[in-house]
One Martini backbone bead per residue (centre of mass of N, CA, C, O) as a GRO file, in nm:
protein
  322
    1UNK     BB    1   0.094   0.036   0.026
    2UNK     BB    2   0.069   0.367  -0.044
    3UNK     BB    3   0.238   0.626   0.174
    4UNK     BB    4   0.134   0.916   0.324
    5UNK     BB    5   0.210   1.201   0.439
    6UNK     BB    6   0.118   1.458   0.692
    7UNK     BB    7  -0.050   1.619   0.495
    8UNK     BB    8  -0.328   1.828   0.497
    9UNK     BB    9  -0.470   1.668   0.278
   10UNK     BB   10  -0.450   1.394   0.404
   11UNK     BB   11  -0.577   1.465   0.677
   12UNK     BB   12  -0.825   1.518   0.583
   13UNK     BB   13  -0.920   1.299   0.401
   14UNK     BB   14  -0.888   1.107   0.677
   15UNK     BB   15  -1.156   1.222   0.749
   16UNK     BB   16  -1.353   1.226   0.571
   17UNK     BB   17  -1.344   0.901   0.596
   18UNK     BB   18  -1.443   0.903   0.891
   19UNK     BB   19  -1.758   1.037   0.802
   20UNK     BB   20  -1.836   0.821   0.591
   21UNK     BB   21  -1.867   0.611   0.727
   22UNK     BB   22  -2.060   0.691   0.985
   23UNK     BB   23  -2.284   0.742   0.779
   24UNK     BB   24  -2.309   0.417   0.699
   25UNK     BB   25  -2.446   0.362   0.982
   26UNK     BB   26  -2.699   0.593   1.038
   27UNK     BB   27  -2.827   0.545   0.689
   28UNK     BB   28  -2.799   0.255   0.581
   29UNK     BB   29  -2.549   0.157   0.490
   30UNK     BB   30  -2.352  -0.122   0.404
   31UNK     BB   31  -2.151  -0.011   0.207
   32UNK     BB   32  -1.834   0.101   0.127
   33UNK     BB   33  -1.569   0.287  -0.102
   34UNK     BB   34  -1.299   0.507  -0.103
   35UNK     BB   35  -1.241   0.484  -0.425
   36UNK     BB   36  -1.516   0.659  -0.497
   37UNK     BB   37  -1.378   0.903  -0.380
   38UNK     BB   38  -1.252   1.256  -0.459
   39UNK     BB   39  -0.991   1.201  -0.276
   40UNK     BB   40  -0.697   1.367  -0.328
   41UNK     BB   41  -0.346   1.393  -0.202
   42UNK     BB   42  -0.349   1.633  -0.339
   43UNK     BB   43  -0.327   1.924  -0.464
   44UNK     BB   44  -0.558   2.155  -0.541
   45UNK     BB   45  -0.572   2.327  -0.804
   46UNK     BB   46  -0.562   2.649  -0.883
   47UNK     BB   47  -0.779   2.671  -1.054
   48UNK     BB   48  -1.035   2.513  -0.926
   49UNK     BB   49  -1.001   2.659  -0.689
   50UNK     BB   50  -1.116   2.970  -0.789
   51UNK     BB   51  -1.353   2.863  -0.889
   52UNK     BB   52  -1.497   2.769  -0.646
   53UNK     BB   53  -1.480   3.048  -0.503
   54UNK     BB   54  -1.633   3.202  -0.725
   55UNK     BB   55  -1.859   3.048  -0.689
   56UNK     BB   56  -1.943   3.096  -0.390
   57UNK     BB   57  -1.972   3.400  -0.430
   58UNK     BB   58  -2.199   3.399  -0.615
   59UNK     BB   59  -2.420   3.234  -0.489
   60UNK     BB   60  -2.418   3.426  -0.216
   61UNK     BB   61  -2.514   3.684  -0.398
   62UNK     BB   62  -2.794   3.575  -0.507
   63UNK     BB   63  -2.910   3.427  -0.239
   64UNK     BB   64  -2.834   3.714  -0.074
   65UNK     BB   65  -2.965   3.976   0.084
   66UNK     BB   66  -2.885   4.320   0.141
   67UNK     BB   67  -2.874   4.269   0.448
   68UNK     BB   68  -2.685   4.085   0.480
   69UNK     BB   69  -2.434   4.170   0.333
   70UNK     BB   70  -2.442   4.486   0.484
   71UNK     BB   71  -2.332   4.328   0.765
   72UNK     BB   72  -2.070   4.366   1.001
   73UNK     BB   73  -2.027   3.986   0.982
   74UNK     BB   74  -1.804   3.924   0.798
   75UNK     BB   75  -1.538   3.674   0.726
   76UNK     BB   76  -1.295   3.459   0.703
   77UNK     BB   77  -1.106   3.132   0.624
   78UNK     BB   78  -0.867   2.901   0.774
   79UNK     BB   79  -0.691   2.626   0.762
   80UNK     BB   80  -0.561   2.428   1.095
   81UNK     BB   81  -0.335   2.210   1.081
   82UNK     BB   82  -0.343   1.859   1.249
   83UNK     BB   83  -0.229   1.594   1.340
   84UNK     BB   84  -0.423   1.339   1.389
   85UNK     BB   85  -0.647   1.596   1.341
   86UNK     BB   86  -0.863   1.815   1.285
   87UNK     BB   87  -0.933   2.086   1.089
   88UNK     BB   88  -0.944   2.419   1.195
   89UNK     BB   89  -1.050   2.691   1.213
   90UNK     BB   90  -0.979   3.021   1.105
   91UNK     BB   91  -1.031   3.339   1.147
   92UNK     BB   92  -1.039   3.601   0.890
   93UNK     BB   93  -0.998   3.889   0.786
   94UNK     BB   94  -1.177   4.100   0.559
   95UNK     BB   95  -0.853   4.214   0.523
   96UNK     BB   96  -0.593   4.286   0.427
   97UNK     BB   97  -0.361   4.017   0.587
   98UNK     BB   98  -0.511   3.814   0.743
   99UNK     BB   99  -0.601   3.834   0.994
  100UNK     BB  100  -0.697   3.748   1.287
  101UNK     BB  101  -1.012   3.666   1.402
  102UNK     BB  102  -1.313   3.762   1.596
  103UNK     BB  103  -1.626   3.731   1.794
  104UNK     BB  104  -1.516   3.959   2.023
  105UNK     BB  105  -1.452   4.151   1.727
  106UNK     BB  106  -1.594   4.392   1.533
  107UNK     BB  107  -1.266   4.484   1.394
  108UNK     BB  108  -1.275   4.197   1.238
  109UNK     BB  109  -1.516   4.279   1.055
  110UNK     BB  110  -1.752   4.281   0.785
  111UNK     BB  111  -1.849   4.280   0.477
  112UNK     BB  112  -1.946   4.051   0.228
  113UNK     BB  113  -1.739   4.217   0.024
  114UNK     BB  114  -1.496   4.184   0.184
  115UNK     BB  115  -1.497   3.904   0.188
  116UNK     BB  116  -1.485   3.827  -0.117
  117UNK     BB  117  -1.227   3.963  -0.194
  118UNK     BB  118  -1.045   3.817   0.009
  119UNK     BB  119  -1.073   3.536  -0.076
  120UNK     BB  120  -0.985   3.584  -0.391
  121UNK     BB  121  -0.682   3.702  -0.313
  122UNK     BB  122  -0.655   3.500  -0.071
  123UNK     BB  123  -0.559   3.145  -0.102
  124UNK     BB  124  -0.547   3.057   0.212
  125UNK     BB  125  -0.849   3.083   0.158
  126UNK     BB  126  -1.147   2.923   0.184
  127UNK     BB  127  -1.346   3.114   0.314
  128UNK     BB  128  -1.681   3.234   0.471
  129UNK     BB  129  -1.830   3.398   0.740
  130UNK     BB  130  -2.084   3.433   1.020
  131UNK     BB  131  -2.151   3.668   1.260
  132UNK     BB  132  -2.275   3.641   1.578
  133UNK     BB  133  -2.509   3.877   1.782
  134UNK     BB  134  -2.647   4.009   2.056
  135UNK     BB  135  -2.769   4.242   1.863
  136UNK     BB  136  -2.898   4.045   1.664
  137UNK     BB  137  -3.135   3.831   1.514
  138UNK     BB  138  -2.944   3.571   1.458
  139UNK     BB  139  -2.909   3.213   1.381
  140UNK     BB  140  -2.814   2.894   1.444
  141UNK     BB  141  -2.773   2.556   1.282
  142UNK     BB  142  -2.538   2.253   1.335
  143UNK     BB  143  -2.532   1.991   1.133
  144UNK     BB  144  -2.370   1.663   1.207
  145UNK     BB  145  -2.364   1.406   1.059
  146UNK     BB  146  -2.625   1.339   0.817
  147UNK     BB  147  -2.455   1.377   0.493
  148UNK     BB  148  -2.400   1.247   0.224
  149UNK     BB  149  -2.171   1.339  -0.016
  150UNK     BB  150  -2.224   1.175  -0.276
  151UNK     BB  151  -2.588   1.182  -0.249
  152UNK     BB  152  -2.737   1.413  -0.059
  153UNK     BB  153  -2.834   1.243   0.206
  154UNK     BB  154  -3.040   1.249   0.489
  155UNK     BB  155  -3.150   1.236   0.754
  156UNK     BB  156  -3.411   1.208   0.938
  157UNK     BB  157  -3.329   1.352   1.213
  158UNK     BB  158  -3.255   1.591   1.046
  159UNK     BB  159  -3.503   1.660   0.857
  160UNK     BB  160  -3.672   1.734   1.074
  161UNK     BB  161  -3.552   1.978   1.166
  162UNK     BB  162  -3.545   2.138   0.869
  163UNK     BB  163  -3.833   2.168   0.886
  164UNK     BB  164  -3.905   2.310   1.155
  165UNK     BB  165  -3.768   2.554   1.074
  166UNK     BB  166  -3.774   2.659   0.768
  167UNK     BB  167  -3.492   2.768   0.655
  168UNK     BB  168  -3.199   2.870   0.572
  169UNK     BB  169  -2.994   2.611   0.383
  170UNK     BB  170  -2.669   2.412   0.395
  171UNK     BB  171  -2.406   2.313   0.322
  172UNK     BB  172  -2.122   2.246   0.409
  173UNK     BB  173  -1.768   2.168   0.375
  174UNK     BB  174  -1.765   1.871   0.391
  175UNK     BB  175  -2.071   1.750   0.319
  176UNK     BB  176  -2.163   1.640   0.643
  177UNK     BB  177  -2.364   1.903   0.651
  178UNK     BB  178  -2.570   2.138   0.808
  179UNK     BB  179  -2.711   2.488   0.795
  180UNK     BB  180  -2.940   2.729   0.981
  181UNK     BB  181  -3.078   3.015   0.933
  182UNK     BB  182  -3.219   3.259   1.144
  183UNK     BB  183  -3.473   3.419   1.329
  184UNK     BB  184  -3.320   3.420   1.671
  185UNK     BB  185  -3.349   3.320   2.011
  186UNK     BB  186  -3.229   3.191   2.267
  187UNK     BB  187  -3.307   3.027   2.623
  188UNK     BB  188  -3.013   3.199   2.668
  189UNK     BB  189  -2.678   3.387   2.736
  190UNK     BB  190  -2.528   3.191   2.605
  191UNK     BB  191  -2.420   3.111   2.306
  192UNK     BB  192  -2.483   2.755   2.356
  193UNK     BB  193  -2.499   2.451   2.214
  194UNK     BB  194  -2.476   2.097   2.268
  195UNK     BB  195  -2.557   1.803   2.074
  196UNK     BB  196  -2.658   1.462   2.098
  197UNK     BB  197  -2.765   1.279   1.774
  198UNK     BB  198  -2.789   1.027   1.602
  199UNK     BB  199  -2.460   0.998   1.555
  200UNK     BB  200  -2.489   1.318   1.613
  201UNK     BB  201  -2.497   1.712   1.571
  202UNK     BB  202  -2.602   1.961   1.764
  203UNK     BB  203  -2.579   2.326   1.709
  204UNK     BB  204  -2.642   2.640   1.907
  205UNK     BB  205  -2.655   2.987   1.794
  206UNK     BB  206  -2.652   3.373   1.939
  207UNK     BB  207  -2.353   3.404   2.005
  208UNK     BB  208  -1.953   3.389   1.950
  209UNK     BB  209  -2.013   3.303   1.674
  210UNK     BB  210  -1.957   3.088   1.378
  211UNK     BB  211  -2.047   3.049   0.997
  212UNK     BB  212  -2.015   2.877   0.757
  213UNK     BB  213  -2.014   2.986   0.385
  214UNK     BB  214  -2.123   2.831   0.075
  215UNK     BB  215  -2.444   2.833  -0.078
  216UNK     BB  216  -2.517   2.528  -0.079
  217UNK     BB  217  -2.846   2.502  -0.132
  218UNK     BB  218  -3.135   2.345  -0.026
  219UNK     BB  219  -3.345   2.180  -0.136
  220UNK     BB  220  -3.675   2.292  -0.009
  221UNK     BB  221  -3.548   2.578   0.141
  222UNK     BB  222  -3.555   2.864   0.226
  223UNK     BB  223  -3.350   3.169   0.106
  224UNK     BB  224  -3.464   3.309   0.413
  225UNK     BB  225  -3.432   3.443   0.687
  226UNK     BB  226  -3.628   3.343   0.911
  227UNK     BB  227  -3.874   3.357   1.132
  228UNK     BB  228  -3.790   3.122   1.461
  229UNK     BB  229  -3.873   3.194   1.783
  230UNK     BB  230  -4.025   2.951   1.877
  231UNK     BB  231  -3.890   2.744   1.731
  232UNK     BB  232  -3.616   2.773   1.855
  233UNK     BB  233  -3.696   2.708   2.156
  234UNK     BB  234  -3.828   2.422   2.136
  235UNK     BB  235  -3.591   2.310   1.976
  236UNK     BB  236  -3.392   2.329   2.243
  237UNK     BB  237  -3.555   2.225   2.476
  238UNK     BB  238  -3.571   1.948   2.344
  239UNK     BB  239  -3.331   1.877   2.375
  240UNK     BB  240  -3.236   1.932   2.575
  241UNK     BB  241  -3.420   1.705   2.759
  242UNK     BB  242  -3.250   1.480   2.582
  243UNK     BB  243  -3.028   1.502   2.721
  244UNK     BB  244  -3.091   1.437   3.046
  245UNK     BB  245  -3.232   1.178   3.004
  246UNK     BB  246  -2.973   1.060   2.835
  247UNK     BB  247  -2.789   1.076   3.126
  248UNK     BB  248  -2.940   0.901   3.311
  249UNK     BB  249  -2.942   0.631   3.179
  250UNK     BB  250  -2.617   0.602   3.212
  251UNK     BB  251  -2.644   0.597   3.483
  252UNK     BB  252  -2.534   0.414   3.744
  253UNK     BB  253  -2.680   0.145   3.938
  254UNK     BB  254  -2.619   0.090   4.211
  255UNK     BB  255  -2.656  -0.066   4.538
  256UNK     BB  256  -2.714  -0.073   4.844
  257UNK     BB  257  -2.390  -0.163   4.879
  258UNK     BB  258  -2.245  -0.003   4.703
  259UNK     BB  259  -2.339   0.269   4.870
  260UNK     BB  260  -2.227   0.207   5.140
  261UNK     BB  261  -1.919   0.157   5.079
  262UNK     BB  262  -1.885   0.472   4.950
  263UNK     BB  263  -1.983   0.620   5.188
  264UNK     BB  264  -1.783   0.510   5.447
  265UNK     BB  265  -1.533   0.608   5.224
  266UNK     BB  266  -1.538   0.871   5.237
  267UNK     BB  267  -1.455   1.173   5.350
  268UNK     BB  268  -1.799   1.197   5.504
  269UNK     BB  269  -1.781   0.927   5.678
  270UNK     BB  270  -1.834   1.065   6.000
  271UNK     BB  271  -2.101   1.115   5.939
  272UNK     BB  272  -2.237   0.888   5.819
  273UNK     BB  273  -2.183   0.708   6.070
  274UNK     BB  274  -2.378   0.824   6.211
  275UNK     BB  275  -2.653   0.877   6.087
  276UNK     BB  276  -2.698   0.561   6.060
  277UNK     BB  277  -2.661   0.509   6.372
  278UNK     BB  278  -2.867   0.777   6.464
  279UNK     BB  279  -2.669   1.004   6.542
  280UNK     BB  280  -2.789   1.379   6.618
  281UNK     BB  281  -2.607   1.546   6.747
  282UNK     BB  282  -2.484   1.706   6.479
  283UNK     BB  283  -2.767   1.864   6.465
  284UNK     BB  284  -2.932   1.927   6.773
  285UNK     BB  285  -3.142   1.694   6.800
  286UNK     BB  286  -3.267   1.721   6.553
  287UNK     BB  287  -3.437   1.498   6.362
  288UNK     BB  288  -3.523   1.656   6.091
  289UNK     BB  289  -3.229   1.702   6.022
  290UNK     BB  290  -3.096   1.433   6.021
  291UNK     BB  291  -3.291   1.310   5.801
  292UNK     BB  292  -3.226   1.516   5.591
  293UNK     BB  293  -2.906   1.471   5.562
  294UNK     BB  294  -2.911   1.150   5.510
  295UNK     BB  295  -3.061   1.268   5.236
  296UNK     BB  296  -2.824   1.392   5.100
  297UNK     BB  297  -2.620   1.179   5.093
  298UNK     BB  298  -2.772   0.976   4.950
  299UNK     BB  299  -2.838   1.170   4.691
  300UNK     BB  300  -2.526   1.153   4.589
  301UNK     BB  301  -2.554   0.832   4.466
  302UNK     BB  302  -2.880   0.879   4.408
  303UNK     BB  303  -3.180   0.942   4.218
  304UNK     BB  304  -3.369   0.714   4.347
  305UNK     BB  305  -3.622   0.753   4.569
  306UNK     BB  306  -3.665   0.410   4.625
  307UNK     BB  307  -3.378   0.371   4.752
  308UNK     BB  308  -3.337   0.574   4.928
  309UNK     BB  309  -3.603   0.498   5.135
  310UNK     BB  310  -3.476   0.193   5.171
  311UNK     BB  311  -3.196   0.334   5.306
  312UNK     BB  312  -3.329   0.449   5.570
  313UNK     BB  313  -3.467   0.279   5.703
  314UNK     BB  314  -3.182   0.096   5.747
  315UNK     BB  315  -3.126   0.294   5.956
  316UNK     BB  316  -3.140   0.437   6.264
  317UNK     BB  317  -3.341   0.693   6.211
  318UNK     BB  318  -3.560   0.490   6.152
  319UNK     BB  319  -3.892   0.499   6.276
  320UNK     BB  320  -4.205   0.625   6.391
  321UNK     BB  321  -4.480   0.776   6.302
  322UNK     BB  322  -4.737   0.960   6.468
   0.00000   0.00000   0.00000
């Protein structure tokens, strides 16, 4: 087999086939073969790449109203390339010699013809991308690892979610996601969330972020910024109370032998063995205190209600109650 070194191409390449790989597993694909896919091992012809991006531009040109393009929210963009793992984007202002931008700053960013004329001119820029902000209406929604990049099938628990927003979609850079823009607050104060689902990733954010714009117009979604403050905070909502259940599921259910040895072994286990064998005293002779105590230690180790007052009951504390 022939060997090629780590080189920035390389490594995407490899990053690329392990995406399409996990594709292979939640959309449902039997088999794929890593040789039919079009990720050649060289640098991208330079020719080819400003055609791309020249493409790039004019789609994303005819696609955005003019309010958004005239908007001081575009930066530039380009990989920086890590051995053995994914390669990270860096915000780059759209003007001048490409100095790194931030998305908490906003004299490092431009309108969408600034943004565009710096991809043109400067060969290191991947493409260009919207920052969100505090003071703006805008959110944005990114589904990761949801679409073969091949076939440009989605999954359907992402195709839900797309359906759902209801606005503004493209695929992402890498082929095997879409992201969603559209007018919208989240219903939390901090940038946003990320989410596991069904194989892939929901990330929401509403300030503090940008988000990679490509143009490729996912057919079938509304080409403007659509007003979906309602059902944005709906689908937080559900994601976050998702995110809940499933971290439950996951916590493993102690024994009530294994909860007492580790109670017992703790750092504060002369409390806790004070109050199992009944001793009061550490709460000054209070029953009820001293009950409230033993279960607020037994409910660090499980969150079962059932357990906890199963294992209370054999405690010194539990009495008859008149």
């Amino acid at each position: 087999m022939k060997k090629y070194e780590n080189t920035p191409v390389q490594i995407l390449r490899s990053n690329m086939l392990v995406a399409v790989a996990q594709q292979s597993v939640f959309m449902g694909i039997d088999s794929w073969d890593p040789t039919d896919l079009n990720l050649s091992p060289q640098k991208e012809p330079e020719g080819s790449r400003a055609a791309r991006r020249m493409a790039m531009v004019e789609k994303c040109r005819d696609l955005f109203a003019t309010e958004h393009k005239s908007l001081m929210q575009w930066v530039g963009w380009r990989y920086q390339y890590q051995s053995g793992s994914k390669p990270r984007k860096i915000l780059c202002q759209p003007y001048g010699d490409c100095r790194s931008a931030k998305t908490n700053d906003p004299e490092t960013w431009g309108t969408f013809d600034e943004a565009a004329k710096s991809l043109l001119s400067h060969e290191e820029l991947e493409g260009f991308g919207f920052v969100f902000t505090v003071e703006g209406p805008f959110c944005g929604v990114d589904i990761d690892n949801c679409r073969n990049p091949e076939s440009g099938a989605i999954a359907d628990w992402a195709q839900d979610i797309i359906t759902q927003l209801d606005s503004y979609t493209e695929v992402s850079p890498s082929g095997t996601g879409v992201k969603c823009f559209m007018r919208g607050r989240l219903p939390v104060e901090n940038t946003g969330s990320r989410f596991k689902l069904e194989g892939g990733e929901v990330e929401m954010y509403h300030h503090g972020r940008f988000f990679t714009v490509t143009g490729e117009h996912v057919e079938g979604t509304p080409v403007d910024w659509c007003e979906r403050g309602g059902v944005v905070v709906s689908l937080f909502n559900s994601l976050k109370s998702q995110k809940k259940s499933a971290s439950r599921k996951k916590r493993t259910l102690l024994t009530d032998t294994q909860i007492l040895e580790k109670a017992r072994s703790a750092k504060n286990h002369d409390k806790f063995n004070a109050l199992w064998g009944g001793d009061i005293s550490l709460n000054e002779g209070d029953d009820s205190r001293a009950d409230q105590a033993l279960l607020c230690l037994l409910a660090f180790w499980t969150r079962e209600a059932a357990q906890i007052r199963r294992l209370f009951l054999q405690s010194g504390l539990a009495r008859e109650k008149s």
